[in-house]
LUMZA-997733 format. One record per residue (C-alpha): residue number from 1; x, y, z. Coordinates in Angstrom, 3 decimals. Example, Ala and Ser with C-alpha at 12.3 -4.5 7.8 and 13.67 -1.06 7.14 Angstrom:
2
+-----+----------+----------+----------+
!   k !       c1 !       c2 !       c3 !
+-----+----------+----------+----------+
!   1 !   12.300 !   -4.500 !    7.800 !
!   2 !   13.670 !   -1.060 !    7.140 !
+-----+----------+----------+----------+
//
This chain:
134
+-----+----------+----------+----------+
!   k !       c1 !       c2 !       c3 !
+-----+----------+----------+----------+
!   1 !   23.066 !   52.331 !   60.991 !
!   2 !   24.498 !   50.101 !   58.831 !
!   3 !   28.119 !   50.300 !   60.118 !
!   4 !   26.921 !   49.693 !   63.645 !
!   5 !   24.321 !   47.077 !   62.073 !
!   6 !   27.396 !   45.101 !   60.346 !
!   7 !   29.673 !   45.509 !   63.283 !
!   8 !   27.089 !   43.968 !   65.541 !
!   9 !   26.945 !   40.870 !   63.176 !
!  10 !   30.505 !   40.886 !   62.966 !
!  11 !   30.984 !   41.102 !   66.736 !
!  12 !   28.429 !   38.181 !   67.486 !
!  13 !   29.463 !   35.723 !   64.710 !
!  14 !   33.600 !   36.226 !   65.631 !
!  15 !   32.372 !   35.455 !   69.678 !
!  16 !   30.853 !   32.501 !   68.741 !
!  17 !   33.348 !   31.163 !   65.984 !
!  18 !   36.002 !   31.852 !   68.793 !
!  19 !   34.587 !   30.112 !   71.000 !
!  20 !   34.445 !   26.930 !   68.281 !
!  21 !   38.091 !   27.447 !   67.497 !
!  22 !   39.173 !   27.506 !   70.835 !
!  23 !   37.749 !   24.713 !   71.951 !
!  24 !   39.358 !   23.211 !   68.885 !
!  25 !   42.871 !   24.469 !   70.142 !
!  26 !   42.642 !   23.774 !   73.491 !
!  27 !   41.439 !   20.269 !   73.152 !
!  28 !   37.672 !   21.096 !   74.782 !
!  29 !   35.919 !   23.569 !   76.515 !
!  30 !   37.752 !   24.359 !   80.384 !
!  31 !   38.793 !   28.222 !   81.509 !
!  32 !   41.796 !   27.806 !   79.305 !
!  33 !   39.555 !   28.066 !   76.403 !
!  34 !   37.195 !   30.525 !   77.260 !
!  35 !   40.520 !   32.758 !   77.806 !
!  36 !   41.610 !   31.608 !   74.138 !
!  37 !   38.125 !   32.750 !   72.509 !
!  38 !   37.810 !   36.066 !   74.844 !
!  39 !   41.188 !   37.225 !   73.614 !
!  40 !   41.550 !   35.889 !   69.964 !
!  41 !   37.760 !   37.247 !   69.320 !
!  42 !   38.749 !   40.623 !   70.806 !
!  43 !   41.683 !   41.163 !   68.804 !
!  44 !   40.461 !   39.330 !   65.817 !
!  45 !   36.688 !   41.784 !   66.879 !
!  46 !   38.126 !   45.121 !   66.923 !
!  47 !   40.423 !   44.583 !   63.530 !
!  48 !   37.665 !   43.537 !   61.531 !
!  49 !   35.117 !   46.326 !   63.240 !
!  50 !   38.275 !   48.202 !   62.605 !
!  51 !   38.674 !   47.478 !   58.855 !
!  52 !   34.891 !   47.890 !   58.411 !
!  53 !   35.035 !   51.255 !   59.726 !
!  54 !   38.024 !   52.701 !   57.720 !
!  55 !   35.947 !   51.471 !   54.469 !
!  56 !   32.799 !   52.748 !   55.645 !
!  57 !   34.244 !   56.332 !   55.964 !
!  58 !   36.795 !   55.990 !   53.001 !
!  59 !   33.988 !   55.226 !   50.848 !
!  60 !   31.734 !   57.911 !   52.558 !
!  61 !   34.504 !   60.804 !   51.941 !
!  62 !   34.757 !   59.701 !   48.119 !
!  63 !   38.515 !   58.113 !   49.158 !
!  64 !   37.964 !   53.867 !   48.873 !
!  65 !   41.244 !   53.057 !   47.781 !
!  66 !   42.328 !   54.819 !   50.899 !
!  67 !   39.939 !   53.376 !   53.122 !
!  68 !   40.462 !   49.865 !   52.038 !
!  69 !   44.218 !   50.001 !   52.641 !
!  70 !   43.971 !   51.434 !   55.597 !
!  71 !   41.466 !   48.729 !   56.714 !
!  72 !   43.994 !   46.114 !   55.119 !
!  73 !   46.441 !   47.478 !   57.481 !
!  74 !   44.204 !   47.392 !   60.926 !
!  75 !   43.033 !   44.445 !   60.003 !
!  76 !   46.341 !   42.254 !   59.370 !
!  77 !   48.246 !   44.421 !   61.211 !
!  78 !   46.342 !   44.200 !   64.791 !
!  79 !   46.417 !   40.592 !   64.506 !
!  80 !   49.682 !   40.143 !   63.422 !
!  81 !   51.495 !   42.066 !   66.163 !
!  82 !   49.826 !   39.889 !   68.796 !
!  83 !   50.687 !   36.922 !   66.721 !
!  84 !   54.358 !   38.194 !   67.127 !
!  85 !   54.048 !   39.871 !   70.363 !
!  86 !   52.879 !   36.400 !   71.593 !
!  87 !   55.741 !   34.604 !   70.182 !
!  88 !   57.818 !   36.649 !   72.515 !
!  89 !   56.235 !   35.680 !   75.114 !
!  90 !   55.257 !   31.934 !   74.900 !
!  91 !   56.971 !   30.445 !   77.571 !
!  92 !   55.447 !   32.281 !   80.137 !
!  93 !   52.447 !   32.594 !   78.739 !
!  94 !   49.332 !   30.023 !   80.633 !
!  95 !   47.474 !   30.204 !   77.907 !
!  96 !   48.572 !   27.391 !   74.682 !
!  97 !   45.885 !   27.859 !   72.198 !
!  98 !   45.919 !   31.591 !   71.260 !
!  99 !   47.848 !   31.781 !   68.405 !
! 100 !   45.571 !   28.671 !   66.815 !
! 101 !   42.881 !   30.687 !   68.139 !
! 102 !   43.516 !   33.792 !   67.133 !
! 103 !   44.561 !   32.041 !   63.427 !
! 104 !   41.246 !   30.249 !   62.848 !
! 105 !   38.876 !   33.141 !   64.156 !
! 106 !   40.867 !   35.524 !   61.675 !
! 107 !   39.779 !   33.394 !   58.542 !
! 108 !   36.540 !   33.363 !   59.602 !
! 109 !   36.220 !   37.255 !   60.193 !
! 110 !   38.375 !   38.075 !   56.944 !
! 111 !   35.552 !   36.316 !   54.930 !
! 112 !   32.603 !   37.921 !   56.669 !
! 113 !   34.222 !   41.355 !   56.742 !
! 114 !   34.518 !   40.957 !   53.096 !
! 115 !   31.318 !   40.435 !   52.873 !
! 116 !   29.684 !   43.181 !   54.757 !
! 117 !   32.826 !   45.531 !   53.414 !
! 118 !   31.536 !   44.921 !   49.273 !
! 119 !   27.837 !   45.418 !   50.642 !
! 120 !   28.708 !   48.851 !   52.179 !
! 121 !   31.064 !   50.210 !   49.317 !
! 122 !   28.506 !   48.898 !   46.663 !
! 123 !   25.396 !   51.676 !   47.034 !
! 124 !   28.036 !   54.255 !   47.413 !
! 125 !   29.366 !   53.021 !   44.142 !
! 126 !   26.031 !   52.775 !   42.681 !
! 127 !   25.512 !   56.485 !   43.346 !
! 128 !   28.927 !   58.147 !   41.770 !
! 129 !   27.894 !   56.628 !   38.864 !
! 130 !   24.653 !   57.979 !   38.726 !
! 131 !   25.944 !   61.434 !   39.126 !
! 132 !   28.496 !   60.800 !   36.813 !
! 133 !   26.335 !   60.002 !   34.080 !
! 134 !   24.348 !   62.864 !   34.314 !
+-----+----------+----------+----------+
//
């Protein structure tokens, strides 16, 4: 429960900050924004719910190191090649204020990941040292 618990928060708190930043971006709220903070939330969403996952089970199957990279990768990586694949694609594109967008709202879910990503690892951490002490 507390994966789906901290995703939840995640999920709620990146929808609304996207919907801050893309007002930002797009110079006030229109359809143009809401477009902005639908797509930078969901890509910025599912790479932190992403990261947050591959800790959770890393540090579950006694393998954080591994889990954390690999949640370092979704969650720069997914964001990054839509940063990139964007760039590409910019001149076509409607839509202006995605990359600020997607930028902003990734700040604000790297910090709350990392905070919900230290309060998952830490009672798993708590408990291989009580069995290694004994």
């Amino acid at each position: 429960m507390r994966l789906l618990g901290s995703c939840a928060l995640l999920a709620v708190v990146i929808f609304m900050a996207a919907l801050v930043v893309a007002a930002i971006a797009c110079q006030g709220f229109s359809t143009e924004s809401l477009i902005c903070a639908f797509l930078g939330g969901g890509v910025c969403c599912v790479a932190a719910c992403g990261g947050l996952a591959t800790t959770y089970f890393g540090s579950r199957w006694h393998l954080p190191v591994q889990g954390i990279l690999l949640g370092m990768l979704l969650r720069m990586g997914l964001p990054l090649a839509v940063l990139i694949a964007l760039n590409q694609t910019t001149a076509s594109s409607p839509v202006r204020g995605i990359g600020p967008t997607i930028l902003g709202v990734y700040l604000i879910a790297l910090t709350l990941e990392t905070v919900l990503a230290v309060r998952i690892v830490m009672p798993a951490a708590k408990a291989q040292v009580v069995i290694a002490s004994k």
